[in-house]
N, C-alpha and C positions, 0 to 999 in steps of 0.2 A: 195859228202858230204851230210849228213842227214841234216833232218831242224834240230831236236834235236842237233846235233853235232854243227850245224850253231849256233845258239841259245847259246849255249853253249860257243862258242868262241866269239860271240859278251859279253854277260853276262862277262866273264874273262876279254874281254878287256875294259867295263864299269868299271869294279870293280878295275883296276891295273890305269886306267885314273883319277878313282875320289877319291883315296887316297889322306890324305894330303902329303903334302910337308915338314913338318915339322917331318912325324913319318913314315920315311921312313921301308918299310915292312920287317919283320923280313929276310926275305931270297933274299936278292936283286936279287943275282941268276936268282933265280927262275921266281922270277915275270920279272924282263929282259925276262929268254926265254919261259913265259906266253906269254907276248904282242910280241916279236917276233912271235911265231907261229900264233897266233892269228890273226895278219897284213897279213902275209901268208896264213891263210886261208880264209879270207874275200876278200882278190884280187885274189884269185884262182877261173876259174869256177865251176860252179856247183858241174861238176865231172863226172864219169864214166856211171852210174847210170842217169843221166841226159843230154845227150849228144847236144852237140851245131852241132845242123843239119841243123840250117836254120827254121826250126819248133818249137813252143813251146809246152812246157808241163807243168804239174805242178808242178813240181820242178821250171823250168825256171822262171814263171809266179813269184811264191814266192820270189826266189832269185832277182831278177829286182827291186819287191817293198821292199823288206829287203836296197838293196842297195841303191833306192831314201829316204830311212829315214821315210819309213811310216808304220813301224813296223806292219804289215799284221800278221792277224792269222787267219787258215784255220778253217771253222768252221764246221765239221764233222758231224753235227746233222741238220745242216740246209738245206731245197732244194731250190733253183731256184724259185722267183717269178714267177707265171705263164707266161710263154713266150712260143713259138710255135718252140722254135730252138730244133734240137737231137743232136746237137752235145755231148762228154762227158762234166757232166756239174760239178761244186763244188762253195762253197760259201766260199769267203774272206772276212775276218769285216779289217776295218781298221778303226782306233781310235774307241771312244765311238757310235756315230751314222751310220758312213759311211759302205754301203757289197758292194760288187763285185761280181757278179754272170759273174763265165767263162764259157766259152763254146767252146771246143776245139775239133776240124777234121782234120781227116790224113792228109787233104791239101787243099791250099786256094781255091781250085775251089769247095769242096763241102761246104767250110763258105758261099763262093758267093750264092753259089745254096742255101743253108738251109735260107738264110736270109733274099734271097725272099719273105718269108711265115711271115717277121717280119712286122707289122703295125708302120711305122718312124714316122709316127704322134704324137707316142707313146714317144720320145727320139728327145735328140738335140747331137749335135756334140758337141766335148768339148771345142771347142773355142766359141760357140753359148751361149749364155745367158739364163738361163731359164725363166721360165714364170711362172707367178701364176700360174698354174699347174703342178710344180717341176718335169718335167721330166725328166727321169730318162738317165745318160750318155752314146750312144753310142763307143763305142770302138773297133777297127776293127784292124785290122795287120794279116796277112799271113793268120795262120789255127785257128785264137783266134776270137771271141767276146767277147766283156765286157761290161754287163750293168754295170753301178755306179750309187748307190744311195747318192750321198751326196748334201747338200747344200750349202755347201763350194766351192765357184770359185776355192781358192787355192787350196784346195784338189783335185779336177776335175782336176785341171791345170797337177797333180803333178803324178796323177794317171796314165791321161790320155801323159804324156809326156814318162813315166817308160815302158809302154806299146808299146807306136808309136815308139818311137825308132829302133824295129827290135826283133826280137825274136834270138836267139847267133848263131851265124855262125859257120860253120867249120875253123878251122886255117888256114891259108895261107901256102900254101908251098915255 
């Protein structure tokens, strides 16, 4: 599923949640099987197009933080604070202040290797506290890094928990 598309069926199911009560929508119908689908596609994964390997991408990445409630938007014109990582890299904002700079490799042994070359002096872990020098949040899982810039514990917390979790698995058989 596109983010567009995502986007889309979130917005629908905003708009059929925050009707009143009192003036119910002219095509009940309808708006019934809006927020059905809708439900349906918000608990479906990504999709075809983004596949659950075990590894993340950037569909995965988006879809994770759509799902924690921190309404991420990919922002196409920005690069990467200066860092020393190659992985492929792209910038997340999240709310007014906060970006996420990702940094994604075919697989965790070359995030290990690339991240060698990172100065940690630089960054706390997200259970770590920052310090007057608001360091910027390590974030590590499989083939990802994630610096976070926020100053919000909570957002750190929230960021940093939608991420550590695991990047989507293949199905069980």
């Amino acid at each position: 599923m596109s983010d567009r598309r995502i986007a889309r069926v979130v917005v629908a199911v905003l708009a059929v949640g925050c009707t009143k009560q009192s003036a119910p929508p002219a095509d009940a119908a309808a708006a019934d099987s809006v927020a059905r689908a809708a439900t349906a596609a918000v608990a479906v994964a990504p999709g075809p197009q983004c596949p659950a390997n075990g590894l993340w991408a950037r569909c995965s990445v988006m879809y994770r933080l759509e799902r924690s409630g921190l309404a991420p938007k990919l922002d196409s014109t920005a690069k990467p604070e200066r860092v020393s990582l190659r992985g492929a890299a792209f910038v997340i904002k999240i709310g007014r202040l906060a970006s996420l700079d990702v940094f994604l490799y075919p697989d965790s042994a070359s995030r290990i290797a690339d991240e060698r070359t990172l100065d940690r002096t630089e960054f706390v872990a997200p259970g770590v506290a920052q310090t007057i020098r608001r360091e910027r949040t390590l974030i590590e899982n499989a083939n990802l890094v994630g610096l976070l810039t926020s100053l919000n514990d909570h957002q750190r917390e929230r960021v940093s928990d939608a991420l550590t979790a695991g990047a989507p698995q293949p199905p069980s058989r």
